[in-house]
mmCIF file of the N, C-alpha and C atoms, coordinates in Angstrom:
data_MODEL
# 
_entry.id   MODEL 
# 
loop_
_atom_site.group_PDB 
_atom_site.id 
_atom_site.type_symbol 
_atom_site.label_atom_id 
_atom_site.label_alt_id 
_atom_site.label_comp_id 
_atom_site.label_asym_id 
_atom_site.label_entity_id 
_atom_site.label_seq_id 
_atom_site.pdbx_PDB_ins_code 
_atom_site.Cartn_x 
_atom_site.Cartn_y 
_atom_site.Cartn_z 
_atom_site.occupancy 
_atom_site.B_iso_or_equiv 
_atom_site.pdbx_formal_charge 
_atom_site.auth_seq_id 
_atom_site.auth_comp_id 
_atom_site.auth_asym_id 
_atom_site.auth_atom_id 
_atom_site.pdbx_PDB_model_num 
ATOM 1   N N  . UNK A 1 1  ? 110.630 94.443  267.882 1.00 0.00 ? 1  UNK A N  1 
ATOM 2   C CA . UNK A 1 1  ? 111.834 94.977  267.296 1.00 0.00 ? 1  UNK A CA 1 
ATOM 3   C C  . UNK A 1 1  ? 112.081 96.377  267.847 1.00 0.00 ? 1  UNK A C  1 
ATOM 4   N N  . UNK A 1 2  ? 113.140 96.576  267.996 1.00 0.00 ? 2  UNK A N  1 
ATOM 5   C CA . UNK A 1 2  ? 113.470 98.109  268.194 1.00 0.00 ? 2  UNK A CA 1 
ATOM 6   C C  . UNK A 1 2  ? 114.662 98.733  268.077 1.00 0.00 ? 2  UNK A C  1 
ATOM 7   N N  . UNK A 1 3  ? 114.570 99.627  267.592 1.00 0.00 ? 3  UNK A N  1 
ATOM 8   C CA . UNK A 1 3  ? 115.573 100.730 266.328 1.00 0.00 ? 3  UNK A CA 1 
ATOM 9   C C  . UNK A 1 3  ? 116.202 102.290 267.071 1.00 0.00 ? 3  UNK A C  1 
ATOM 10  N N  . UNK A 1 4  ? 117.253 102.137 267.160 1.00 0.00 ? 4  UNK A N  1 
ATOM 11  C CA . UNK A 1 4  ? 117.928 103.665 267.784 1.00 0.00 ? 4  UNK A CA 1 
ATOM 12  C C  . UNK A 1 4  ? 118.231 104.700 266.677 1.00 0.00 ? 4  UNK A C  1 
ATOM 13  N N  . UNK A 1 5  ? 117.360 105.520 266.769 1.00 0.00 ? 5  UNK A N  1 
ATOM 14  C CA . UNK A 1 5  ? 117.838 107.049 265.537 1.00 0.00 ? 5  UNK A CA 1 
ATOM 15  C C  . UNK A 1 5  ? 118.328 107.815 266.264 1.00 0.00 ? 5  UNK A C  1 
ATOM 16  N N  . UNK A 1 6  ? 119.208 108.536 265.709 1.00 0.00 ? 6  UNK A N  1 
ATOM 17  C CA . UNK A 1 6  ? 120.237 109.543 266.248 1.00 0.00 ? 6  UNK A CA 1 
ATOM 18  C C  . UNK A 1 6  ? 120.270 110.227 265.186 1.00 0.00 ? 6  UNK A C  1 
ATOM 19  N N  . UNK A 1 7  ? 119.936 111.974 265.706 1.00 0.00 ? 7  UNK A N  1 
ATOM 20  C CA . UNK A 1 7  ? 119.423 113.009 264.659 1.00 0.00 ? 7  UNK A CA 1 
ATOM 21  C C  . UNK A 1 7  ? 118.502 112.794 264.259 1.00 0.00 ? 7  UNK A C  1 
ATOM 22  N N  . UNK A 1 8  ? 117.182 112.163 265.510 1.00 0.00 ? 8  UNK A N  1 
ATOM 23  C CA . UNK A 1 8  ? 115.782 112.015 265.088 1.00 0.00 ? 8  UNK A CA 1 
ATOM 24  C C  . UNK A 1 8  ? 115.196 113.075 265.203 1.00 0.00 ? 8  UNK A C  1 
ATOM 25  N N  . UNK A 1 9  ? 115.447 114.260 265.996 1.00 0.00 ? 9  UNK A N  1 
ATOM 26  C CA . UNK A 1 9  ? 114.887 115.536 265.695 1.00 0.00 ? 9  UNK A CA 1 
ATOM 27  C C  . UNK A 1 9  ? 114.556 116.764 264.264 1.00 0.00 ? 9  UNK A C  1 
ATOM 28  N N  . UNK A 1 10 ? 115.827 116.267 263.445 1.00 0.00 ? 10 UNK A N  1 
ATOM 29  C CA . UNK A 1 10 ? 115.851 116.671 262.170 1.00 0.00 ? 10 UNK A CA 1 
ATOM 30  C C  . UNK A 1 10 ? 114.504 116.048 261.064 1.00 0.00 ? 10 UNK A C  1 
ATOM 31  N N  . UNK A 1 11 ? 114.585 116.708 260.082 1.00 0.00 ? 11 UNK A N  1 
ATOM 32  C CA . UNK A 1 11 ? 113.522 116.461 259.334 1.00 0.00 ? 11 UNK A CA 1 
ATOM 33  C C  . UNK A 1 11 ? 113.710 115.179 258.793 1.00 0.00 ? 11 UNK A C  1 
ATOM 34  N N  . UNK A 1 12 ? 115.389 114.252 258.211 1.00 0.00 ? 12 UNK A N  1 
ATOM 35  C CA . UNK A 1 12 ? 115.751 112.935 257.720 1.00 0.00 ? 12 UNK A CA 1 
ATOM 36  C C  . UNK A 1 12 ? 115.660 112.304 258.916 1.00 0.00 ? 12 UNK A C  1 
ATOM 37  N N  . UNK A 1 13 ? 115.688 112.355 260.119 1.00 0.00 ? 13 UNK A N  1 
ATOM 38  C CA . UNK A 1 13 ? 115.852 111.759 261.305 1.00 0.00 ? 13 UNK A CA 1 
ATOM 39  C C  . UNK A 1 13 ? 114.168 111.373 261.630 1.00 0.00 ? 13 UNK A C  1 
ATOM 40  N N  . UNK A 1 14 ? 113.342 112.378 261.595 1.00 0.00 ? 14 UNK A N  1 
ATOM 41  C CA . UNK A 1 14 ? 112.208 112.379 261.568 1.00 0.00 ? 14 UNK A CA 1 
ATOM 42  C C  . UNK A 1 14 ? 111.736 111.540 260.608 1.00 0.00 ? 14 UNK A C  1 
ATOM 43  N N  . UNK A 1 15 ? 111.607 111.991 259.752 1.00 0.00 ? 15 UNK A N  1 
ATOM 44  C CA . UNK A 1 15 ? 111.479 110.530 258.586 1.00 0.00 ? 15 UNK A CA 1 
ATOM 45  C C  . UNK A 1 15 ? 111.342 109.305 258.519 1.00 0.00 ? 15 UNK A C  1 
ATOM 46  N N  . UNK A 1 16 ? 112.640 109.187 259.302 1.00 0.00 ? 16 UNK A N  1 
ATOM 47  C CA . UNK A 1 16 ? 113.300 107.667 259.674 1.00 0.00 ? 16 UNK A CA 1 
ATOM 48  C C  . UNK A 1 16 ? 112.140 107.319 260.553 1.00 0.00 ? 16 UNK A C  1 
ATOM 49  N N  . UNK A 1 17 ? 112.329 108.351 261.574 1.00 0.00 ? 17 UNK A N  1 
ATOM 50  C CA . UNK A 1 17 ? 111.250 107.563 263.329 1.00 0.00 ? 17 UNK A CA 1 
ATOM 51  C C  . UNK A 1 17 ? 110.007 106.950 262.807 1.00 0.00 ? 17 UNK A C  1 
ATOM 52  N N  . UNK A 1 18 ? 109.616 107.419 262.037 1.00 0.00 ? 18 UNK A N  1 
ATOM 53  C CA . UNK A 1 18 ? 107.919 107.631 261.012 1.00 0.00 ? 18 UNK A CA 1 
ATOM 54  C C  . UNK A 1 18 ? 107.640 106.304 260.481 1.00 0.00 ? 18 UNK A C  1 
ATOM 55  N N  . UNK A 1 19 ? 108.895 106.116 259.721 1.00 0.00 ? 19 UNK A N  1 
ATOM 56  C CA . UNK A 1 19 ? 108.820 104.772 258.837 1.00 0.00 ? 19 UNK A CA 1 
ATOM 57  C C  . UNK A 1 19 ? 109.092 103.453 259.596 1.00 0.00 ? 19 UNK A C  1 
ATOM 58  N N  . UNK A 1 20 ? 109.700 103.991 260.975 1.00 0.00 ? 20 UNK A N  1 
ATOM 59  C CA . UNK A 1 20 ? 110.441 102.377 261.672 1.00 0.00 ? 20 UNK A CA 1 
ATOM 60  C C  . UNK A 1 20 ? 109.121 102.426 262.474 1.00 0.00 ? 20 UNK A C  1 
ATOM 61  N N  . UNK A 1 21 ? 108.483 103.582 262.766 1.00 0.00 ? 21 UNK A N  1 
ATOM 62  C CA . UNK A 1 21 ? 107.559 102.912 263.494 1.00 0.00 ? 21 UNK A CA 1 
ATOM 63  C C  . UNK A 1 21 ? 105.970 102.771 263.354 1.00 0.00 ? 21 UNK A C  1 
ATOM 64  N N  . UNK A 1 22 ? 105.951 102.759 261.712 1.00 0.00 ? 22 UNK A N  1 
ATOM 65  C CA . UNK A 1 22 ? 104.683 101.944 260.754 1.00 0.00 ? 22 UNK A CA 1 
ATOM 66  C C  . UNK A 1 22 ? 105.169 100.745 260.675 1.00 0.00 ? 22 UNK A C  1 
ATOM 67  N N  . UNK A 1 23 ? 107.073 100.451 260.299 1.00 0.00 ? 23 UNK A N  1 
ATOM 68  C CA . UNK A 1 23 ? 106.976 99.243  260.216 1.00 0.00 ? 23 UNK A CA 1 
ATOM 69  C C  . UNK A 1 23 ? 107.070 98.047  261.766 1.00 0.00 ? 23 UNK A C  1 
ATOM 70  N N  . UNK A 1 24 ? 106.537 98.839  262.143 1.00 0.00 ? 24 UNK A N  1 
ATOM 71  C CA . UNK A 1 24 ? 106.274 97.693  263.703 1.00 0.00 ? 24 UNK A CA 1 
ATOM 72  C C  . UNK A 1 24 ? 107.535 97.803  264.715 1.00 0.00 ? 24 UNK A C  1 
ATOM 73  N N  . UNK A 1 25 ? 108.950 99.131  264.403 1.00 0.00 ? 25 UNK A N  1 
ATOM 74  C CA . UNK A 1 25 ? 109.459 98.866  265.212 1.00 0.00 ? 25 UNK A CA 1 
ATOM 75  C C  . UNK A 1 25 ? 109.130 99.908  266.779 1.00 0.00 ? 25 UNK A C  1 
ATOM 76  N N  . UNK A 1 26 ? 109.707 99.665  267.470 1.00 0.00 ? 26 UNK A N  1 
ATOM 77  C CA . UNK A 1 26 ? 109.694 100.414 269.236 1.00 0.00 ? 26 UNK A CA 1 
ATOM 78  C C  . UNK A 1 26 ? 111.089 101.187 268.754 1.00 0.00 ? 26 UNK A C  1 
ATOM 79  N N  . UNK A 1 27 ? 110.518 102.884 268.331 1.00 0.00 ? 27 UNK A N  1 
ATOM 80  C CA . UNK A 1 27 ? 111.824 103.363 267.982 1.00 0.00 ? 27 UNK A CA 1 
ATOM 81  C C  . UNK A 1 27 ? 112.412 104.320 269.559 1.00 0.00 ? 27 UNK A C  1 
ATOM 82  N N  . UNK A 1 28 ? 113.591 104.223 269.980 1.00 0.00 ? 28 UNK A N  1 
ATOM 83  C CA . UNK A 1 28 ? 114.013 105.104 270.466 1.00 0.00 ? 28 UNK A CA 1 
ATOM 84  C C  . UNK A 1 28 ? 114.855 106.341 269.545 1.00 0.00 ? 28 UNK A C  1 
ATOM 85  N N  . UNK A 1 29 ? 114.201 107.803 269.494 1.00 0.00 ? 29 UNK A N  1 
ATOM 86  C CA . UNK A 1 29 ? 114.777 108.682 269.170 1.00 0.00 ? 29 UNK A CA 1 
ATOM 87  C C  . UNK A 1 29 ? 115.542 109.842 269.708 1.00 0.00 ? 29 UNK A C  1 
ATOM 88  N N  . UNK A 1 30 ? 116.425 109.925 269.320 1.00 0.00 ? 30 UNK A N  1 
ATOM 89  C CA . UNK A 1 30 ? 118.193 110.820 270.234 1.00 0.00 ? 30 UNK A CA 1 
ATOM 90  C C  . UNK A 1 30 ? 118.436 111.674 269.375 1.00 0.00 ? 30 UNK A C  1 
ATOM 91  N N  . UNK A 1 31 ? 118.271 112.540 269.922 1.00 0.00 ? 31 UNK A N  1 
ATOM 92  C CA . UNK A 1 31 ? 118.973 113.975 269.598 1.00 0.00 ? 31 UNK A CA 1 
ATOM 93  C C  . UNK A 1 31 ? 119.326 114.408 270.698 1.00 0.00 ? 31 UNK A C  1 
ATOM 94  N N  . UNK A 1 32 ? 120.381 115.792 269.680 1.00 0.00 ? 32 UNK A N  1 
ATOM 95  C CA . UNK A 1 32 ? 120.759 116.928 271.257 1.00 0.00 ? 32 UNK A CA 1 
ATOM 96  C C  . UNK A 1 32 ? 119.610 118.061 271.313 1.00 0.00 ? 32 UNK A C  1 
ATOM 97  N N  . UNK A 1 33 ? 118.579 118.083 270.444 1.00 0.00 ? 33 UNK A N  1 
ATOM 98  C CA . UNK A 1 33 ? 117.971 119.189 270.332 1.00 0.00 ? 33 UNK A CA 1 
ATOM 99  C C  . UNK A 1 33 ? 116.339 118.873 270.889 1.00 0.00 ? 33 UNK A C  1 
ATOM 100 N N  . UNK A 1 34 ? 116.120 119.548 272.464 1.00 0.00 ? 34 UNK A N  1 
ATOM 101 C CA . UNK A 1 34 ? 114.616 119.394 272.634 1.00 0.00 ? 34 UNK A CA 1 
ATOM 102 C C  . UNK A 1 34 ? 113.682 119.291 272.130 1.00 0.00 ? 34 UNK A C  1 
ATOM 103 N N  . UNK A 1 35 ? 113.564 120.580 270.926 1.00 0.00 ? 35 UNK A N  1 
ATOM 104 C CA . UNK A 1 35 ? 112.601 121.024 270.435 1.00 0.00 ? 35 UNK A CA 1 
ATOM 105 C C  . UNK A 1 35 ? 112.142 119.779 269.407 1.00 0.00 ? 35 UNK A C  1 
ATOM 106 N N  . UNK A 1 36 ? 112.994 119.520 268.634 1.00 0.00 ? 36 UNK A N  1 
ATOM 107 C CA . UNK A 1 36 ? 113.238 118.784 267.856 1.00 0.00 ? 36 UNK A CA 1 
ATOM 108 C C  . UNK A 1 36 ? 112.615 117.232 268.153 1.00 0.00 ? 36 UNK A C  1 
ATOM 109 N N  . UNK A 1 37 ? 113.018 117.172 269.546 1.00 0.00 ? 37 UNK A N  1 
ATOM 110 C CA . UNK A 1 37 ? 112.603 115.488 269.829 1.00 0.00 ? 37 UNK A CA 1 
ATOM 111 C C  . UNK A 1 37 ? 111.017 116.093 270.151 1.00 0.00 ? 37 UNK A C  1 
ATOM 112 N N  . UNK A 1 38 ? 110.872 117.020 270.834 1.00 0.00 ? 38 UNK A N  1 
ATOM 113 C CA . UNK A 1 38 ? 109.114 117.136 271.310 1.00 0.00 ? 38 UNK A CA 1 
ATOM 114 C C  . UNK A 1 38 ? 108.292 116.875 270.149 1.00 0.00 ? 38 UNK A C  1 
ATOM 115 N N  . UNK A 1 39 ? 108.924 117.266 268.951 1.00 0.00 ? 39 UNK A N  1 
ATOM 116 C CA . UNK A 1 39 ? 107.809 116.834 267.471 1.00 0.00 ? 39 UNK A CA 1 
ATOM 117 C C  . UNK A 1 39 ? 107.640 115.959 267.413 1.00 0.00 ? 39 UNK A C  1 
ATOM 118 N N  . UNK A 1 40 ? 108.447 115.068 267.793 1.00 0.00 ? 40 UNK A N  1 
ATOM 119 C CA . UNK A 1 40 ? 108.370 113.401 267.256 1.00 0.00 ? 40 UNK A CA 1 
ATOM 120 C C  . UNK A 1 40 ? 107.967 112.503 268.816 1.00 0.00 ? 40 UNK A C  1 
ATOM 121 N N  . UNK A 1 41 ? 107.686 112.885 269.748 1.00 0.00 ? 41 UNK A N  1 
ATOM 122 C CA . UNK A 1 41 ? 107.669 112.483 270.984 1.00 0.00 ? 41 UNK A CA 1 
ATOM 123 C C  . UNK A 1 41 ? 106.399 111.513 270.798 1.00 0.00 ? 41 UNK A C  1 
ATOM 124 N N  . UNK A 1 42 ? 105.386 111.898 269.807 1.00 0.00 ? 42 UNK A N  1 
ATOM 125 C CA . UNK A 1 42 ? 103.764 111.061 269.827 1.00 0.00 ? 42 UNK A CA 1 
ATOM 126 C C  . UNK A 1 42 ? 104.429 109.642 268.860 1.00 0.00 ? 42 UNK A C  1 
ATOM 127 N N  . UNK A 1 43 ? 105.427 109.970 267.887 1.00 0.00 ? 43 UNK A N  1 
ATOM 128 C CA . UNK A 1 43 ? 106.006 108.920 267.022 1.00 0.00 ? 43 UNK A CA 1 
ATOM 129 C C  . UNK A 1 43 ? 106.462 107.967 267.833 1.00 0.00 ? 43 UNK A C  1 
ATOM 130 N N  . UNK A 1 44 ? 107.708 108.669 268.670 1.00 0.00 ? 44 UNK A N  1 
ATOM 131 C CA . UNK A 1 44 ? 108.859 107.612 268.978 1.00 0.00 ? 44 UNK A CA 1 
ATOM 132 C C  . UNK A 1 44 ? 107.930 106.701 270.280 1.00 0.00 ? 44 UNK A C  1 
ATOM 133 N N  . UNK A 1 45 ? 108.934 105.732 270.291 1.00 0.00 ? 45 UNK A N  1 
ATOM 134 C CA . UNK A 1 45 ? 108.517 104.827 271.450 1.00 0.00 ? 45 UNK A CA 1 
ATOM 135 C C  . UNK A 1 45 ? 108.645 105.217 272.808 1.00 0.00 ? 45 UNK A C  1 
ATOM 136 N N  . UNK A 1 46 ? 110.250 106.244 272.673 1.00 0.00 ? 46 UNK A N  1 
ATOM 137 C CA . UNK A 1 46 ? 111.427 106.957 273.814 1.00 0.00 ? 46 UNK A CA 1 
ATOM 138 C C  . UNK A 1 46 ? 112.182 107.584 272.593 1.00 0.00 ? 46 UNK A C  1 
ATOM 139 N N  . UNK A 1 47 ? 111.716 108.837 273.818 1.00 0.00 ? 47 UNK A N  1 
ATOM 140 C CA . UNK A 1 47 ? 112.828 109.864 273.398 1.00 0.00 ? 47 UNK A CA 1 
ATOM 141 C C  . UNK A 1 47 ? 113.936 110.159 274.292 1.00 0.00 ? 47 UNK A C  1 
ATOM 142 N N  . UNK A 1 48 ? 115.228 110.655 273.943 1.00 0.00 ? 48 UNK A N  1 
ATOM 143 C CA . UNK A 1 48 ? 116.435 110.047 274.667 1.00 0.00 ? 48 UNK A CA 1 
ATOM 144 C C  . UNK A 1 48 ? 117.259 111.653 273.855 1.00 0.00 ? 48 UNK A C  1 
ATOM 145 N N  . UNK A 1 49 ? 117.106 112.565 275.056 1.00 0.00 ? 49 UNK A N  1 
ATOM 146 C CA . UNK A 1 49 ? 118.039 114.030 274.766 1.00 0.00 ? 49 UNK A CA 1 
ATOM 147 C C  . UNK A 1 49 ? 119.578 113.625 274.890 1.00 0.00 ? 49 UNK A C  1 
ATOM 148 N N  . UNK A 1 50 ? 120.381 113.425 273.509 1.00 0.00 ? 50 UNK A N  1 
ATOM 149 C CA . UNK A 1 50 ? 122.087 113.385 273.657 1.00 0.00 ? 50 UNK A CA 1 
ATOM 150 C C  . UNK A 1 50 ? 122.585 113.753 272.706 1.00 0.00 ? 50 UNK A C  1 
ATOM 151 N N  . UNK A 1 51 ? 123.606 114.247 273.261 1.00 0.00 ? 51 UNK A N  1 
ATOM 152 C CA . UNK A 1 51 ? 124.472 115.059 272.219 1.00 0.00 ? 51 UNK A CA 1 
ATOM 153 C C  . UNK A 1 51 ? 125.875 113.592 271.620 1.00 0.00 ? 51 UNK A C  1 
ATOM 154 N N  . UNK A 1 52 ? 125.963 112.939 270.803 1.00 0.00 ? 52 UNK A N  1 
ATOM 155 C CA . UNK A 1 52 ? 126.174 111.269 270.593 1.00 0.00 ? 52 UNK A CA 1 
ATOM 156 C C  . UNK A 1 52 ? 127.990 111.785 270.352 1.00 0.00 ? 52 UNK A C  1 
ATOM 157 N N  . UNK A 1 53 ? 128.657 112.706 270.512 1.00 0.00 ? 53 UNK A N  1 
ATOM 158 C CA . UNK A 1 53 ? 129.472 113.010 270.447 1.00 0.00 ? 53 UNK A CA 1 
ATOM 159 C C  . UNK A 1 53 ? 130.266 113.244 271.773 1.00 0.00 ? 53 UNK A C  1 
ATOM 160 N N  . UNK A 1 54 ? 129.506 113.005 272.805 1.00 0.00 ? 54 UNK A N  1 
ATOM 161 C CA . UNK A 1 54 ? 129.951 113.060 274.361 1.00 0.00 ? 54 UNK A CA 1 
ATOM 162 C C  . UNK A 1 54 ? 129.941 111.625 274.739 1.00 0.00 ? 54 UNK A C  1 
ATOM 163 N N  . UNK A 1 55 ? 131.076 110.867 274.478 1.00 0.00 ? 55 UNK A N  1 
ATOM 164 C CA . UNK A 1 55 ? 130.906 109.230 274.814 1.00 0.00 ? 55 UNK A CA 1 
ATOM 165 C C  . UNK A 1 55 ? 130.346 108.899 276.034 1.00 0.00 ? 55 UNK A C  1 
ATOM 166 N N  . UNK A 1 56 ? 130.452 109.909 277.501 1.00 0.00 ? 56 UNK A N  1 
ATOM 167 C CA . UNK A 1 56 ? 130.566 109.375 278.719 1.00 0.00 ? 56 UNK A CA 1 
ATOM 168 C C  . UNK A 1 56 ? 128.729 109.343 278.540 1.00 0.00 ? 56 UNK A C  1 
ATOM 169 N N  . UNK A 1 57 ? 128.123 110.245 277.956 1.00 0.00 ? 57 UNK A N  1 
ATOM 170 C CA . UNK A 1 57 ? 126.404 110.269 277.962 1.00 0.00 ? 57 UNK A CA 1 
ATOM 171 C C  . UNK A 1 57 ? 126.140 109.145 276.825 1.00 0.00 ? 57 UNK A C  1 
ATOM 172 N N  . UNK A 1 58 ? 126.980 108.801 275.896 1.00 0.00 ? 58 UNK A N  1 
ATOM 173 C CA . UNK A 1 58 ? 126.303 107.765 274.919 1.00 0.00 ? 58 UNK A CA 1 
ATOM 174 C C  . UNK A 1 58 ? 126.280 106.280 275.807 1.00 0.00 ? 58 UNK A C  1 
ATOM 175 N N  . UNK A 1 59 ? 127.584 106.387 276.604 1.00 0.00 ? 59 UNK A N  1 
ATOM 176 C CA . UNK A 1 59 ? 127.417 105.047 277.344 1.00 0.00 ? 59 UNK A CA 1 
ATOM 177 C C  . UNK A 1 59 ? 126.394 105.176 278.289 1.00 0.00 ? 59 UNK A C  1 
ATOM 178 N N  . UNK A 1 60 ? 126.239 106.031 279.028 1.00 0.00 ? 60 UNK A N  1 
ATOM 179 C CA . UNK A 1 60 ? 125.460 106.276 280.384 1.00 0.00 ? 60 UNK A CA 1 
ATOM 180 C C  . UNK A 1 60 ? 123.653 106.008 279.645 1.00 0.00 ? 60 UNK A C  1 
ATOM 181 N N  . UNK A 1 61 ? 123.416 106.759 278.933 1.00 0.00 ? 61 UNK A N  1 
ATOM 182 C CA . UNK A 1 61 ? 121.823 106.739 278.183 1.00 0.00 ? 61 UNK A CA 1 
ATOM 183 C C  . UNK A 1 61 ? 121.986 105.132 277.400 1.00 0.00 ? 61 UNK A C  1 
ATOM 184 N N  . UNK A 1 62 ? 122.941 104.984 277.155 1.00 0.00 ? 62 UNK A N  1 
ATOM 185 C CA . UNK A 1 62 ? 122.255 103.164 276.414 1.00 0.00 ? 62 UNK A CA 1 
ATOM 186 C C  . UNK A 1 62 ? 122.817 102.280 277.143 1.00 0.00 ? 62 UNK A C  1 
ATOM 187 N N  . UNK A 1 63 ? 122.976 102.037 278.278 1.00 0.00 ? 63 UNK A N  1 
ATOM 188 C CA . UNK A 1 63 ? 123.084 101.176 279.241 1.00 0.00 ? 63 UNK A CA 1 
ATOM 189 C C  . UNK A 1 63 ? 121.752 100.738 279.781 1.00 0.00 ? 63 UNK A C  1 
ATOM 190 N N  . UNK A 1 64 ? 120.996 101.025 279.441 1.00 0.00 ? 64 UNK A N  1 
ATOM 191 C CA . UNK A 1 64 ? 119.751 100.395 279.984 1.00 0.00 ? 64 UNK A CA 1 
ATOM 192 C C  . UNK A 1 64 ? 118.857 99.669  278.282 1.00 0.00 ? 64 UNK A C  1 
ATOM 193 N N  . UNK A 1 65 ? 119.901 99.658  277.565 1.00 0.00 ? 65 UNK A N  1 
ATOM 194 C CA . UNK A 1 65 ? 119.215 99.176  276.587 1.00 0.00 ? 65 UNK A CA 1 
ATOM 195 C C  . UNK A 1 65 ? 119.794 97.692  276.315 1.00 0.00 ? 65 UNK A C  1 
ATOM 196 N N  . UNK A 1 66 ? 118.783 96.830  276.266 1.00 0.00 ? 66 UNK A N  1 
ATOM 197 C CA . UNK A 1 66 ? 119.418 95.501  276.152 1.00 0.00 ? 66 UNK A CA 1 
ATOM 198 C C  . UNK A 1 66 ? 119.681 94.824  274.998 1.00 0.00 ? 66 UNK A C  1 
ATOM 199 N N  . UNK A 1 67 ? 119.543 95.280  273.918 1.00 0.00 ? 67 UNK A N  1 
ATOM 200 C CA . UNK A 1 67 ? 119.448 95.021  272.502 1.00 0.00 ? 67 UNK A CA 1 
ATOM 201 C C  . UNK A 1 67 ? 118.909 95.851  271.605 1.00 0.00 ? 67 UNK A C  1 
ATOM 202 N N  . UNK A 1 68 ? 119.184 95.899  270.508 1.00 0.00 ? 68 UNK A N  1 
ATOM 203 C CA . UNK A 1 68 ? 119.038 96.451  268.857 1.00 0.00 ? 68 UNK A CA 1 
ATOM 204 C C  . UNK A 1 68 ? 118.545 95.954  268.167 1.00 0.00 ? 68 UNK A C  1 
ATOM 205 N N  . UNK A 1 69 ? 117.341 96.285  266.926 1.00 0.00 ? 69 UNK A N  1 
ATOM 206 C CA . UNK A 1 69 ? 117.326 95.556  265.733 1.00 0.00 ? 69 UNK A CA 1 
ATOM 207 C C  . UNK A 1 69 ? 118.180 96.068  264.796 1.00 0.00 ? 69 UNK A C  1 
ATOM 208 N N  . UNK A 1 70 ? 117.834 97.591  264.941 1.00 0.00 ? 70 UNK A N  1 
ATOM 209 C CA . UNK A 1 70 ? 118.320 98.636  263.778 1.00 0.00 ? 70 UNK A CA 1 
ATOM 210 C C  . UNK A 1 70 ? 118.744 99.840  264.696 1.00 0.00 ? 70 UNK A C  1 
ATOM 211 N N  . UNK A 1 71 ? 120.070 100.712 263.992 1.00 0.00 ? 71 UNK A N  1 
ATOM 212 C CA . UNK A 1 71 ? 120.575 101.783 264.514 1.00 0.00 ? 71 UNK A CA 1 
ATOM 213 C C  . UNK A 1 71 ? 120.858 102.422 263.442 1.00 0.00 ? 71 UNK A C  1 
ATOM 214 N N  . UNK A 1 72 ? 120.405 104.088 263.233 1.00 0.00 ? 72 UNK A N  1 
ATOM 215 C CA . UNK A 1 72 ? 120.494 104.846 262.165 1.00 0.00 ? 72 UNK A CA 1 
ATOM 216 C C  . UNK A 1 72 ? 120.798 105.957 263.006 1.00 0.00 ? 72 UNK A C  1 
ATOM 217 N N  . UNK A 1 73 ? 121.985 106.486 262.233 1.00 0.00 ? 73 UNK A N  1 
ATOM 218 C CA . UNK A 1 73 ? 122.923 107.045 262.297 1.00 0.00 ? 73 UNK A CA 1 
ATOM 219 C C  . UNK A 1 73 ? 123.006 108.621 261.388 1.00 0.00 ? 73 UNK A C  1 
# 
């Protein structure tokens, strides 16, 4: 399974990455903020620097993704 968080750098975003990936998923986590994703970098599956408000980088960074279970927002 695998789950896209956006605003996984934040502390609710963080949260999220934590819990999807005890429950068995392959999380990719997105933020615009480095620092933020480096905390969670041992959590996530992939970490993925975007600012999700720039469409031409939301298409360009998930084009190599071939499917979703879960997307949190």
């Amino acid at each position: 399974m695998q789950a896209l968080v956006t605003g996984a750098g934040g502390a609710i975003g963080h949260a999220v990455v934590r819990r999807l990936a005890e429950d068995g998923y392959d999380v990719i986590a997105a933020d615009r903020d480095a620092a933020g994703l480096e905390q969670i970098s041992e959590i996530a599956a992939q970490t993925l620097l975007l600012d999700v408000t720039d469409e031409t980088a939301v298409v360009a960074a998930l084009s190599g993704i071939d499917s979703l279970d879960a997307l949190v927002t």
